[in-house]
C-alpha positions as CSV (number, residue, x, y, z in Angstrom):
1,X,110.7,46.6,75.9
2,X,113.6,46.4,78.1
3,X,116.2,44.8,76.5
4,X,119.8,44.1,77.9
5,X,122.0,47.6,78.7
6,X,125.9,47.6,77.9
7,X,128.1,50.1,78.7
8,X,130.7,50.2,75.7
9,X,133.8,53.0,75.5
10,X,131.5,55.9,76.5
11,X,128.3,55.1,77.9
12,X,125.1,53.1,75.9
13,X,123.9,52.8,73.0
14,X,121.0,51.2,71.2
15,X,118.7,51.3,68.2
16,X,115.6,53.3,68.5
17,X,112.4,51.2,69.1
18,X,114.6,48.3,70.2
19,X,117.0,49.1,72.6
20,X,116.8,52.9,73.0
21,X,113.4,52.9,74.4
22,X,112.0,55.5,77.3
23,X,112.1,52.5,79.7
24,X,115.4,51.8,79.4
25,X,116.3,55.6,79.5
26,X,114.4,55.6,82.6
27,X,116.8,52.5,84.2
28,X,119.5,54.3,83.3
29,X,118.9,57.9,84.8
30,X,117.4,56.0,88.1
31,X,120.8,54.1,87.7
32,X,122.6,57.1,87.9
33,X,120.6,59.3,90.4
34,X,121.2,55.9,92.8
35,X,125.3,56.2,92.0
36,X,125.5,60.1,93.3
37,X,122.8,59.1,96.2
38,X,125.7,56.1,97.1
39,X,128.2,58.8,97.1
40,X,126.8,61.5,99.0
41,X,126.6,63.7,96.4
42,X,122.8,63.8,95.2
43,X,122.6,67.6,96.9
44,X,125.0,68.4,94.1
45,X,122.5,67.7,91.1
46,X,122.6,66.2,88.0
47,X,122.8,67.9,84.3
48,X,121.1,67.0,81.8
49,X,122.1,67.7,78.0
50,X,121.1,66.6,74.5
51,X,121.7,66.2,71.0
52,X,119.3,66.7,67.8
53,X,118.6,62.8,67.3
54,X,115.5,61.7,67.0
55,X,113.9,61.6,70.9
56,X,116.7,63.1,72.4
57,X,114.5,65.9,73.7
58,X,111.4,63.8,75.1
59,X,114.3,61.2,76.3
60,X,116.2,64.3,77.9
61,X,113.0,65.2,79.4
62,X,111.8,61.7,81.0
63,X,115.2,61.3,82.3
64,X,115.2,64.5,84.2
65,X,111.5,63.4,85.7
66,X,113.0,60.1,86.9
67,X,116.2,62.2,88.6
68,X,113.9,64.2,90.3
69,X,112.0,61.6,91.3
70,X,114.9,59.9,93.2
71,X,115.3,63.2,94.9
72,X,118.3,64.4,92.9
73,X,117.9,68.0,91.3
74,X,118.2,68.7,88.2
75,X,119.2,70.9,85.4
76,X,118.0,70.2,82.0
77,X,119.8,71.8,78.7
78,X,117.5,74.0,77.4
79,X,118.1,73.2,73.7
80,X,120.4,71.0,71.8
81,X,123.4,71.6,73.6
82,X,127.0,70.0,72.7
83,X,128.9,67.3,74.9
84,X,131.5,69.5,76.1
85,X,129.5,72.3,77.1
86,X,127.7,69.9,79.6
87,X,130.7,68.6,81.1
88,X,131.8,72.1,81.6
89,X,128.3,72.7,82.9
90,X,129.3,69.9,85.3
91,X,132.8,71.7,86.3
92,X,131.3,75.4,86.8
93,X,128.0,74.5,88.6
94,X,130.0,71.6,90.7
95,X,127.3,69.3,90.2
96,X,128.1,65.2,90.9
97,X,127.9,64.4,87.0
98,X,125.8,64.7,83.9
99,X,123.5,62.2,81.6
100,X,124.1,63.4,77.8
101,X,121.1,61.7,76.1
102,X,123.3,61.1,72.3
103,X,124.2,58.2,70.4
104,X,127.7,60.7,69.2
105,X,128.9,59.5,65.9
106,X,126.4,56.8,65.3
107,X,124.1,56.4,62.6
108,X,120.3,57.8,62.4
109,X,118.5,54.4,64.0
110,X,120.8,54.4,67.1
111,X,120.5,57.0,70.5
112,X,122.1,56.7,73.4
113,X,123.3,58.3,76.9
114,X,127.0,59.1,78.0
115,X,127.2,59.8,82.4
116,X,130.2,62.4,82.7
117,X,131.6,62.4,86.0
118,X,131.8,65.4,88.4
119,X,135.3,66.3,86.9
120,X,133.7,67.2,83.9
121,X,134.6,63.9,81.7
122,X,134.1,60.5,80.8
123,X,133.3,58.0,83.4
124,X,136.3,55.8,84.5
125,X,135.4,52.3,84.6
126,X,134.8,52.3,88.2
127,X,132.1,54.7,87.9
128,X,130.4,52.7,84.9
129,X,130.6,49.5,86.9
130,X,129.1,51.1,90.1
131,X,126.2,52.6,87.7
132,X,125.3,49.5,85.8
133,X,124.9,47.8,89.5
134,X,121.9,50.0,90.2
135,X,120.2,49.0,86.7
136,X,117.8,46.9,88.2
137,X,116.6,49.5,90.5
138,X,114.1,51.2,88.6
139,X,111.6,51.6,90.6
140,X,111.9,55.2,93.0
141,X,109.3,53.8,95.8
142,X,107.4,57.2,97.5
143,X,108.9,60.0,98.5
144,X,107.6,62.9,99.9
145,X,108.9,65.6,97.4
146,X,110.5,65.4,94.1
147,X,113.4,67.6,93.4
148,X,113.7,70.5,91.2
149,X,114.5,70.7,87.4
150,X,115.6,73.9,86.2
151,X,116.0,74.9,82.8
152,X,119.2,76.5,81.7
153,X,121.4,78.0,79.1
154,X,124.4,75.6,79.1
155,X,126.2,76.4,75.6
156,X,126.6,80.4,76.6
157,X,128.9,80.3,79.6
158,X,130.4,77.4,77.8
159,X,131.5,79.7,75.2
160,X,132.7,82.4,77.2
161,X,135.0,79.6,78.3
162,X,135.8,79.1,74.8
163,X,136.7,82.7,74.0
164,X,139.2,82.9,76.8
165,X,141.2,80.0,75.0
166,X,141.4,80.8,71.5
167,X,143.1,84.1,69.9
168,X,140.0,85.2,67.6
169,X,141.7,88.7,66.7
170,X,145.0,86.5,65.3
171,X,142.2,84.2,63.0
172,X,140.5,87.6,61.8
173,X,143.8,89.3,61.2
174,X,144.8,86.4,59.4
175,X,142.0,86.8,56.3
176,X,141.4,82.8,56.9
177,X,137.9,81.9,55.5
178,X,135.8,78.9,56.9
179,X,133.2,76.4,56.2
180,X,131.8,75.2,59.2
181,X,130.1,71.5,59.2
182,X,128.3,70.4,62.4
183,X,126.8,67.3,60.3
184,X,122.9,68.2,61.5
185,X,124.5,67.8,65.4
186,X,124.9,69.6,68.5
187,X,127.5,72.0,67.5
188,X,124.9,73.8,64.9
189,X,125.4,77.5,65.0
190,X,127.9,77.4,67.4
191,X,131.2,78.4,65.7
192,X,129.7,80.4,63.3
193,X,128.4,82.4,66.3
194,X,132.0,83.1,67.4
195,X,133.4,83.5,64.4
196,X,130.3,86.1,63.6
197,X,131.0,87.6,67.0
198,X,134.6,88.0,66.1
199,X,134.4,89.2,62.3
200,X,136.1,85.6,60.9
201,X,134.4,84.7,57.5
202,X,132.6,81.3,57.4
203,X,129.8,79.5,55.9
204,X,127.6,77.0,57.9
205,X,126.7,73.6,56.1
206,X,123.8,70.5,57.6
207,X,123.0,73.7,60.6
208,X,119.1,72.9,60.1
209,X,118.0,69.8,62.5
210,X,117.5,66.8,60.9
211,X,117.2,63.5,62.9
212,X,117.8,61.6,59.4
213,X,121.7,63.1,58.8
214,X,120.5,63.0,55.1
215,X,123.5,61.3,52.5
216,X,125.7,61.0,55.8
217,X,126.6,59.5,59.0
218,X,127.3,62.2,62.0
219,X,131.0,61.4,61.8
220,X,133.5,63.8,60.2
221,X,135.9,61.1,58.5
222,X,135.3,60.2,54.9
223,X,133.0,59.5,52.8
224,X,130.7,61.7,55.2
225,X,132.8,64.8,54.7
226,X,132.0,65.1,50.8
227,X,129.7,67.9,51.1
228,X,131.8,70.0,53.1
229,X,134.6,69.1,50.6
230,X,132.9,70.4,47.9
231,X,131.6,73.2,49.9
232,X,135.0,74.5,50.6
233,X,136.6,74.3,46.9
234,X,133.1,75.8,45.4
235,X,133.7,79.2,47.3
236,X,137.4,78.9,47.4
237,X,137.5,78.8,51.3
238,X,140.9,78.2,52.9
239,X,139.5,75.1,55.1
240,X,136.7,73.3,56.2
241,X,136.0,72.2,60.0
242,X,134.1,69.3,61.1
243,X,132.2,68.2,64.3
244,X,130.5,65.0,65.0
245,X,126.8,64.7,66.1
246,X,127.6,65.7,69.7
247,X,130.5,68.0,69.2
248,X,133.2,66.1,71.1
249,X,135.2,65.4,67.8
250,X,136.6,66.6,64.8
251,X,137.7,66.1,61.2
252,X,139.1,68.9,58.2
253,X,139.2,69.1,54.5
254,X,142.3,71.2,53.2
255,X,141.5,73.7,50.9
256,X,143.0,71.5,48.2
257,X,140.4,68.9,48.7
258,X,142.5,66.6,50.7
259,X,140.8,65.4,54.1
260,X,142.6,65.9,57.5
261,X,142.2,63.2,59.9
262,X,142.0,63.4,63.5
263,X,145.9,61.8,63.4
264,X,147.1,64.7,61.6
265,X,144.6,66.8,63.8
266,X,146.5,65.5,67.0
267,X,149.8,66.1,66.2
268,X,149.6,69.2,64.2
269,X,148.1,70.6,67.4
270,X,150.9,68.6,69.8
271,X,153.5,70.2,67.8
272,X,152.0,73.7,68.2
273,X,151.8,73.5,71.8
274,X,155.3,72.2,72.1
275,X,156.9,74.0,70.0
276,X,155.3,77.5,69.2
277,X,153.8,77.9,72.6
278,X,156.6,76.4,74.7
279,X,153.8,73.9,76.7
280,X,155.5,70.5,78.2
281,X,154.0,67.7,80.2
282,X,153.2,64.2,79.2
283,X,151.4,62.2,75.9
284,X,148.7,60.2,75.9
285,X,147.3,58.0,73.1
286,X,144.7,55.5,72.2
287,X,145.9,52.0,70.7
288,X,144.6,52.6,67.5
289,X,146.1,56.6,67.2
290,X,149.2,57.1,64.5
291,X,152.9,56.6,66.0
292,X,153.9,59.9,64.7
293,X,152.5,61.1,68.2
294,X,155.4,58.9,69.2
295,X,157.8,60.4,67.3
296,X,157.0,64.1,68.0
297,X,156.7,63.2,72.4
298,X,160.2,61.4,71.8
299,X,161.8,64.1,69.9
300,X,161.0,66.6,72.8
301,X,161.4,63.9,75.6
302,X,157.8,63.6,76.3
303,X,156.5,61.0,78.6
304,X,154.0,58.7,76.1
305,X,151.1,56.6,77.8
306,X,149.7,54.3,75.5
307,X,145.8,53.2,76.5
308,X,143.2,51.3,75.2
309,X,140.4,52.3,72.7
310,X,138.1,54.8,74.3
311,X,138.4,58.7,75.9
312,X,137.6,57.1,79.5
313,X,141.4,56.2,79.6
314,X,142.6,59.3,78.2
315,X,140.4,61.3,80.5
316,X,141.8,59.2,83.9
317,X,145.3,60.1,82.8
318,X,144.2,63.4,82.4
319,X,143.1,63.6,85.9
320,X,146.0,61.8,87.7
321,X,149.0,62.6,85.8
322,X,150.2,65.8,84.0
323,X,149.1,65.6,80.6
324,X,149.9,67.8,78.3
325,X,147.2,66.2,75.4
326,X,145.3,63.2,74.9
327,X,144.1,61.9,72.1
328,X,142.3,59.2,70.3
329,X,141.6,57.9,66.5
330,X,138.3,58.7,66.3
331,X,138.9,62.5,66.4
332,X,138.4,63.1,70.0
333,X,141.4,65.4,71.9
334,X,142.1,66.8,75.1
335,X,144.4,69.5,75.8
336,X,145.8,70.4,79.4
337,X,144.4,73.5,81.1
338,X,140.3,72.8,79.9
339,X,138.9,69.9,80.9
340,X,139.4,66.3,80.8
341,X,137.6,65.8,78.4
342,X,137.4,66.0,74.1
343,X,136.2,69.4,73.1
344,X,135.5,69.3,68.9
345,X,134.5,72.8,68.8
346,X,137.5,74.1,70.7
347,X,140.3,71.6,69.1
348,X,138.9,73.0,65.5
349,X,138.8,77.2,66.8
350,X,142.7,75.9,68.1
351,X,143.5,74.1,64.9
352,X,142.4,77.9,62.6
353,X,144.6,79.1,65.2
354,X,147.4,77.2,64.2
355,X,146.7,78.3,60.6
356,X,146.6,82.4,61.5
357,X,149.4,82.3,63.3
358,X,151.9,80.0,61.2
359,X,150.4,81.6,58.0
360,X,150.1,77.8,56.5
361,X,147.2,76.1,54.8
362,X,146.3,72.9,56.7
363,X,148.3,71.0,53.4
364,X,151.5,72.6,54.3
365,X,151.2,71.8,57.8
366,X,150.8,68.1,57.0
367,X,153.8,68.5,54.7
368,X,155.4,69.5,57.2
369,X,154.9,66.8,59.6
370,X,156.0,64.4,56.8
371,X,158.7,66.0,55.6
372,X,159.9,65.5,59.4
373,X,158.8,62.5,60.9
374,X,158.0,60.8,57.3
375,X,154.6,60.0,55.5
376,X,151.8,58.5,57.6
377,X,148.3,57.6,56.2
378,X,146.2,56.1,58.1
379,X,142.5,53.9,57.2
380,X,139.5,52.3,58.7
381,X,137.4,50.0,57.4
382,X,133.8,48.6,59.6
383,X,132.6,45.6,58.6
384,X,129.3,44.6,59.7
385,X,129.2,40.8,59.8
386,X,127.9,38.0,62.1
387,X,129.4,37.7,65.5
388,X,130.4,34.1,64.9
389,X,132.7,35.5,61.9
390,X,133.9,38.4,64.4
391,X,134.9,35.7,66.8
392,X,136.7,33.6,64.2
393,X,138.7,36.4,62.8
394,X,139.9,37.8,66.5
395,X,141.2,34.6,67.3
396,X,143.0,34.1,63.7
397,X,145.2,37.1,64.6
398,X,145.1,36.3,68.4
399,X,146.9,32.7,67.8
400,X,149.0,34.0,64.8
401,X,147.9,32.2,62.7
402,X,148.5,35.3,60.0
403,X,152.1,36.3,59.7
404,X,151.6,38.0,56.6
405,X,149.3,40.5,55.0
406,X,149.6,42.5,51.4
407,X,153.0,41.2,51.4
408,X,154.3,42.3,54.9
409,X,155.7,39.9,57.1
410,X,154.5,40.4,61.2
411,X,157.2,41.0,63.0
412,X,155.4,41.5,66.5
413,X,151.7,41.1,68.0
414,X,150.3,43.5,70.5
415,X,146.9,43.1,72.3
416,X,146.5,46.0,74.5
417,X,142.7,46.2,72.8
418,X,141.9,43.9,70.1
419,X,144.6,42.3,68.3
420,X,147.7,44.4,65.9
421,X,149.9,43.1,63.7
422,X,153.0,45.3,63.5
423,X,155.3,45.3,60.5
424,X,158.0,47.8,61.1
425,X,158.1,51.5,61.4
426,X,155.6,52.8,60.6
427,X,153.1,50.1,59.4
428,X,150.3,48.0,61.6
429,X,146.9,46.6,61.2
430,X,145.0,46.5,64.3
431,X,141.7,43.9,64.2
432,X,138.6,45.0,66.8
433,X,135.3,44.0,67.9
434,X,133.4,47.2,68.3
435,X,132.1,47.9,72.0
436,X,128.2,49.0,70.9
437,X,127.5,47.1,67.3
438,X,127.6,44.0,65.8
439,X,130.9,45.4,63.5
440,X,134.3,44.6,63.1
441,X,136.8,47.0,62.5
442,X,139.9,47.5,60.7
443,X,142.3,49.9,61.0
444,X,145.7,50.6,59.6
445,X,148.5,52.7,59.1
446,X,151.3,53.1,56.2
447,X,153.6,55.1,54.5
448,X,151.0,55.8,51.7
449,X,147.6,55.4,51.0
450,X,147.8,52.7,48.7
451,X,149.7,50.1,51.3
452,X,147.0,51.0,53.5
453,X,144.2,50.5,51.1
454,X,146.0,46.9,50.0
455,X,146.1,46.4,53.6
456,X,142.9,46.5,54.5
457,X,141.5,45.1,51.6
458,X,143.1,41.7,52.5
459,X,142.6,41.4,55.8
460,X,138.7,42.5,54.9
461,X,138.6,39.4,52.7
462,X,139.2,37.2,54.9
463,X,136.9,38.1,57.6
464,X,134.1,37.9,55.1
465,X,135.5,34.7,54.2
466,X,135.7,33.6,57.5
């Protein structure tokens, strides 16, 4: 079954038995090993990495066969291995790019496969378009060898990286105690191992495989976080961190129960590097990200690129301009100096950091941020309905026909990626097809929880009505 292949905001994805099927991870890998054969790089290699979703291993495996069958050598993870630690695998063995067989955040059913490019990050969209042209060529022809596949340790070196960028001996000093929640991904016994190695208490929670992600989805936003919630006020543990099925992002639960979302993530960690560690350079954010980024890169004169929905843009930026950190709503961040590229484990080891050496509980540092730039809650709502609806609601907002919703007038429409309402400081509602499902989604943000809610609510009415 070889059904249609779409590249959404990083890479393709599919259901299992319908889409995601060894064919079509054949077409793609051929598709890719004919991309670095276009650009003179096939002597460079390809890596090969994946996740603990259900036939990411044999898919890993029949991927590397077809790479090696174009001529292109390879080197295949050796284990479930986490997205940034293949892109750094790209960086440190200078190899022309790498196929991560993972379907990230997505439920159970779907799989996938991101292509990093040889800088060690997403690829920009004229790498994608260049890849999808060789889909149709699937078939190798004869050759008179196939290349190599080795098989190699790619999480190790990647955490000596790791090491060199996060002050373990301040988080142990500090008495901080950790539950660690991979959500059955990639990321599974990975910081516990350097928080072990380093003499940091923590607890690891979903670190057995299961394909299933039993009770959750592999996203660390709410409702999946409950466990770890729970987790963290049953042994009194100062904070939990999150990481999503391939590692690349990240979520936290305070140690009062209250969830940290990848907004408060971004500029908690912004504002440490600005102002604690004396780091300048230039902002970038996703659409749908909080304005307090806004705020804090305006308060210390920082250059602010605003880009639409997806980590390729961030990552381009990244790579062409000085950026200090990027940053998108999803949980995924970059920060100057590692690669361009979202790193979930490293952006939670830097967020304990923060923690040790402020002496603050992830509440007060949120407090904090309020207290300064004023309250920001931010929520996202995915509504799966039919693509007729999804049409129909796009261009309600896209025509203005709404100028209101939950009692807030629209005083400007932006459309960088999808359509937003804005209402003044700091309130918006942003409407968006997704890239890779048949779902709508919703997001918001407010000066409490409550206007968000109300907001949402509405504006989820009448899509479903629509």
């Amino acid at each position: 079954m070889t059904r249609e292949i779409k590249f959404g905001t990083d890479g393709w994805r599919a259901i299992i038995g319908e889409g995601f099927v060894f064919a079509n991870v054949r077409r793609v890998a051929v598709a890719a090993a004919r991309y670095v054969i276009a650009e003179g790089s096939a002597k460079q290699g390809l890596i090969i990495g994946y996740d603990t979703r259900f036939l990411s291993p044999e898919s890993a495996e029949r991927a590397a066969e077809a790479v090696a069958e174009a001529g292109v050598p390879v080197i295949l993870a050796d284990r479930p291995t986490p997205t940034p630690a293949v892109s750094f695998a790209v960086v440190a063995r200078k190899a022309a790019g790498a196929l991560m067989i993972t379907a990230s955040h997505n439920p159970y059913a779907w799989n996938g496969i991101k292509f990093k490019a040889a800088y060690g990050g997403s690829a920009d969209p004229s790498i994608v378009h260049r890849i999808e042209g060789h889909l149709d060529e699937s078939e190798i022809g004869p050759r008179s060898r196939t290349a190599d596949i080795e098989t190699a340790d790619l999480i190790s070196p990647y955490l000596a990286r790791i090491k060199a960028r996060v002050n373990f001996e301040c988080i142990r000093a500090s008495g901080l105690r950790f539950v660690i929640d991979p959500m059955y991904g990639a990321a599974r016994g990975v910081i516990v191992r350097l928080f072990d190695e380093a003499g940091v208490p923590c607890r690891e929670i979903h670190g057995e495989r299961n394909p299933l992600f039993p009770g959750l989805n592999p996203e660390p936003i709410e409702p999946h976080v409950e466990e770890l919630r729970r987790a963290v006020a049953e042994g009194k543990y100062h904070a939990g961190l999150a990481t999503d099925g391939d590692a690349d992002r990240l979520g936290a639960i305070d140690r009062s129960g209250d969830f940290v979302d990848s907004h408060k993530i971004f500029s908690i960690l912004l504002r440490h590097l600005v102002e604690d560690s004396g780091k300048c350079g230039e902002v970038a954010r996703t659409f749908s990200t909080t304005t307090m980024i806004d705020k804090i890169a305006r308060k210390h004169g920082l250059p602010l690129h605003v880009t639409p929905i997806g980590f390729k843009y961030i990552c381009e930026l990244m790579r062409t301009r000085n950026i200090l950190m990027g940053g998108e709503e999803s949980g995924g961040i970059g920060i100057q100096g590692h690669m361009p590229e979202r790193d979930g484990i490293l952006n939670s080891l830097l967020l304990a950091e923060v923690m040790a050496e402020k002496g603050r509980t992830l509440g007060e540092l949120v407090a904090e941020l309020n207290e300064e730039y004023g309250p920001h809650f931010y929520g996202r709502v995915d509504l799966e309905i039919p693509q007729a609806a999804i049409h129909r609601i796009l261009q309600l907002v896209k025509n203005h026909r709404i100028t209101s919703v939950a009692g807030h007038a629209v005083t400007e429409f932006q459309d960088l990626d999808g359509f937003k309402m804005l209402f003044g400081d700091p309130l918006w509602l942003l409407v968006r097809a997704s890239g890779t499902e048949n779902m709508l989604r919703l997001y918001a943000e407010a000066p409490s929880a409550e206007e968000v809610k109300k907001m949402l609510d509405e504006m989820a009415a009448i899509a479903r009505k629509e």
